[in-house]
C-alpha positions in Angstrom: -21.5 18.6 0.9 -24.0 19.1 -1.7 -25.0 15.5 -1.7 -25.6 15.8 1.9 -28.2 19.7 1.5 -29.7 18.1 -1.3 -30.5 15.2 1.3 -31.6 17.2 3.6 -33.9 19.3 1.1 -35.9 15.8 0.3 -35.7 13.4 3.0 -39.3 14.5 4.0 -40.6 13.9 0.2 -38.9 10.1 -0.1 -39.7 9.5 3.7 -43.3 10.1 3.2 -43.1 7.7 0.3 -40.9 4.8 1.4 -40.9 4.4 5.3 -42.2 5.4 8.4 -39.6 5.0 10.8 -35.9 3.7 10.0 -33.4 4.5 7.4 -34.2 5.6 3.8 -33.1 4.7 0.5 -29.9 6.1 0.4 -29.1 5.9 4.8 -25.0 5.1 4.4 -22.2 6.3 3.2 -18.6 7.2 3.5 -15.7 10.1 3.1 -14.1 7.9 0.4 -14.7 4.6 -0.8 -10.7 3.8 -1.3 -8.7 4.8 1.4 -5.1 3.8 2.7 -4.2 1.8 6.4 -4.6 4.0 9.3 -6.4 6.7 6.9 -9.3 8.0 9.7 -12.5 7.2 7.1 -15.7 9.2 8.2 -18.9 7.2 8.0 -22.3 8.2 7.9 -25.8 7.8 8.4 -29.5 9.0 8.1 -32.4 7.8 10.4 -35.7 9.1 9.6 -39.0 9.2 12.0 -42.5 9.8 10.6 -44.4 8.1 12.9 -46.2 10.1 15.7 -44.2 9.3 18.8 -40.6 9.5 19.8 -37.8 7.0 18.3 -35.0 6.4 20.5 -32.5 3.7 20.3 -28.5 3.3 19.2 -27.2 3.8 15.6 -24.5 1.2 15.0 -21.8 0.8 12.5 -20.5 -2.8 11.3 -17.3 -3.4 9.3 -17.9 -7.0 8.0 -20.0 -7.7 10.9 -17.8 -5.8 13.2 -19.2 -3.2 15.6 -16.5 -0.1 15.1 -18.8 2.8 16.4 -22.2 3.5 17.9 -24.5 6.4 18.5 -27.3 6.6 20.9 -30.0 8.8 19.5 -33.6 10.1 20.2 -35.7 10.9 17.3 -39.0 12.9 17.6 -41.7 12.5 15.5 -41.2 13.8 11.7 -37.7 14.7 12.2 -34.2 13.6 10.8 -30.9 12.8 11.8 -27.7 12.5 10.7 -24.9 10.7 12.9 -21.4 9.9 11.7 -18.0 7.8 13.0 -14.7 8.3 12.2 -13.1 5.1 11.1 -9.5 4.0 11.0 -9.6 0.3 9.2 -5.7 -2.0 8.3 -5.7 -2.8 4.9 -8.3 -5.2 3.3 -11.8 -4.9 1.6 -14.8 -4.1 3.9 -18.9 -4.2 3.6 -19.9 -1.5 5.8 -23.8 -1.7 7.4 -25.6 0.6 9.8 -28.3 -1.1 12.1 -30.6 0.3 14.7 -30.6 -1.7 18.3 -32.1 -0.7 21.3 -35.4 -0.1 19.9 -39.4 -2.0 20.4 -40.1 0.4 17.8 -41.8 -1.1 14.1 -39.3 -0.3 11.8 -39.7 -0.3 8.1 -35.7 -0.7 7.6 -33.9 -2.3 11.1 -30.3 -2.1 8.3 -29.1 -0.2 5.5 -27.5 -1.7 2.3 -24.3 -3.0 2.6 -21.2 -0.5 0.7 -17.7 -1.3 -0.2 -15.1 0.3 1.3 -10.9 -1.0 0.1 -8.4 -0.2 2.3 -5.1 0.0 0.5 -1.3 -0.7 2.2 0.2 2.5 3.6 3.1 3.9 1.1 6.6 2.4 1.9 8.9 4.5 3.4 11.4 7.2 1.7 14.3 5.5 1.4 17.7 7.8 2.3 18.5 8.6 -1.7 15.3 10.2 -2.0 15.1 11.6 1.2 18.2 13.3 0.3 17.0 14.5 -3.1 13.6 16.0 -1.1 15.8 18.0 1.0 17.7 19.2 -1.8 14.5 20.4 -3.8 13.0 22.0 -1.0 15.9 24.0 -0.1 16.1 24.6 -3.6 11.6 25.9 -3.5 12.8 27.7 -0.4 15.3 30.0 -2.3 13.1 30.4 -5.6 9.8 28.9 -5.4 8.6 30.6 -8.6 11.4 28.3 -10.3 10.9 24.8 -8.0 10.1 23.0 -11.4 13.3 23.7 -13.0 15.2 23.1 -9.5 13.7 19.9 -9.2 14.9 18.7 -12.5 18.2 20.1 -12.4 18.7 19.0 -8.9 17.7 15.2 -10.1 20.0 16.0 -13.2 22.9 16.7 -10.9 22.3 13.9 -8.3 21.7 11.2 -11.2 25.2 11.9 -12.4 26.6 12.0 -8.9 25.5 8.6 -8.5 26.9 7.2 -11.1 30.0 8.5 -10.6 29.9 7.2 -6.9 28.8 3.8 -8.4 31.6 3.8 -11.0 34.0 4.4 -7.8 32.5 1.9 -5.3 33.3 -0.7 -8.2 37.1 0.5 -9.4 37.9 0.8 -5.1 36.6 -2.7 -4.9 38.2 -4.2 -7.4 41.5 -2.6 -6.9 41.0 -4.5 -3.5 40.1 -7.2 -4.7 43.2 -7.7 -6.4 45.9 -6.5 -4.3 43.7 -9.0 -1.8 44.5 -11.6 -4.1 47.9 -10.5 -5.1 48.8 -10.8 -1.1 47.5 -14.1 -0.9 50.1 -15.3 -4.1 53.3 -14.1 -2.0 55.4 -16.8 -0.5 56.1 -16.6 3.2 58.7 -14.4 4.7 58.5 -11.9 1.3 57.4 -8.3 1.0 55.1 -6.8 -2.3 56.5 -9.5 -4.5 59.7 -9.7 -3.3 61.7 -12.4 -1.5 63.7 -11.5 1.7 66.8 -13.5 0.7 68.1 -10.4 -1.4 71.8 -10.1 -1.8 72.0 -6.3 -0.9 70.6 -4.1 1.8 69.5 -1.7 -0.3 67.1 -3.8 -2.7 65.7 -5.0 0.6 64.9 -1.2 2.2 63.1 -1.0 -1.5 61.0 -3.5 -1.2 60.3 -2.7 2.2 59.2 1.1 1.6 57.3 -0.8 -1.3 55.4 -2.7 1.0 54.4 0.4 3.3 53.2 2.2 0.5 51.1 -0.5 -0.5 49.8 -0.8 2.9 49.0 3.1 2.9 47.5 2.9 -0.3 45.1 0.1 0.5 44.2 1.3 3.7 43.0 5.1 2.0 41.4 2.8 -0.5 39.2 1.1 2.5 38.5 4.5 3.7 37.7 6.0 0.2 35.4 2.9 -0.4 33.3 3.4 3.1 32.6 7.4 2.1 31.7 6.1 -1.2 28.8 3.5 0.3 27.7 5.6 3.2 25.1 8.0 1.7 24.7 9.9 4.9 28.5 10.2 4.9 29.1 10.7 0.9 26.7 13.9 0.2 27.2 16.1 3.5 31.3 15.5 2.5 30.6 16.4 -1.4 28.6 19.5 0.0 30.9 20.6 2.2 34.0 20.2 -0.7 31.8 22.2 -3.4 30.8 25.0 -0.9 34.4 25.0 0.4 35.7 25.6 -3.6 33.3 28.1 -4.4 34.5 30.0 -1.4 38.2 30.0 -2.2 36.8 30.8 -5.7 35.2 33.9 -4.2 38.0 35.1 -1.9 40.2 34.9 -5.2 38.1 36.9 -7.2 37.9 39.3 -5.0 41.5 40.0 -4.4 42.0 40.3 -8.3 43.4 43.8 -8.9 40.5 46.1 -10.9 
């Protein structure tokens, strides 16, 4: 904004000097010269008159020879103008030009100078672990803004731990699988956890039957333990839901203490 009064204040001084009709020394320029994909990028221009009739004519704006916006203007004599585009470039690098069409009018400067302009990739995407550790630090800023610093740090703290924990269990769940899985495969047909059918007795069958079922049970809770574990969406709103649930029973007990 200063940049742009002081411009103002001494166009007529450098006009008189260096051109009659046209741009200046300075014509172009832009709301930053490193923006990101689908950032909207204000660009800029100065056309000067100081001839003694009427300029009219169209202000354009090239992107590496591209047209991406145009102004239709009409100048009178010894006056200045400033006309601007908002810009929303993909990523890449970009030499940005203003020219002056439409015109019969002698022109000291038809084009400006040429500016860089880098257009940077748009940031990936949160991905759901730190989604969930936003919405844990803003909840946190909601409660005690004054303190969102510490929050955030013990919140990380807490969910760094949580992780590896849940890590350390994805890995025991699956191995345990992994070997009863195996440990199936070994068994000869017709037998039962280990044990072959042909038994003498009844009872040493029953056994190894009610042996078996309990395997089954136990490997099926393991499954079920080891998709909670992997699904994040699933895993946190659970642990939440069990540490809110404690603390409650926690506070009903207290409270029927005897004083």
């Amino acid at each position: 904004m200063k940049r742009l009064f002081a411009l103002l204040i001494f166009l007529p001084a450098f006009a008189l000097a260096e051109t009659q009709a046209g741009f200046p020394t300075q014509p172009i320029w832009v709301s930053t010269t490193s923006a990101t994909e689908a950032e909207t990028v204000v660009v800029s221009a100065i056309v000067v008159n100081d001839t003694a009739a009427a300029l009219r004519g169209t202000l354009a704006f090239l992107a590496n020879d591209s047209r991406i916006g145009a102004r239709e203007f009409e100048l009178p004599s010894g006056k200045s103008q400033i006309h601007s585009i908002e810009w929303k470039p993909k990523k890449g690098e970009y030499k940005l030009i203003a020219r002056i069409e439409g015109t019969s009018a002698e022109l000291s400067r038809r084009e400006t100078s040429a500016i860089t302009v880098t257009v940077k990739e748009p940031p990936a995407p949160p991905s759901e672990i730190e989604r969930t550790i936003t919405q844990v630090v803003q909840t946190g800023s909601t409660i005690a803004s004054s303190s969102a610093p510490v929050i955030m740090e013990t919140a990380q703290n807490i969910f760094a731990q949580t992780e590896r924990l849940r890590n350390a269990g994805i890995e025991r769940l699956e191995n345990y699988l992994a070997s009863n899985a195996v440990a199936l495969q070994g068994e000869p047909e017709g037998s039962i956890a280990g044990t072959s059918t042909s038994n003498a007795a009844g009872f040493d069958a029953s056994a190894d039957k009610g042996k078996g079922m309990l395997s089954n049970i136990a490997q099926t809770a393991a499954a079920a333990a080891l998709f909670g574990l992997k699904n994040v969406a699933l895993f946190y709103p659970i642990l939440a839901f069990v540490i809110l649930g404690t603390l409650y029973m926690l506070a009903r007990r207290i409270r029927r203490r005897p004083q």
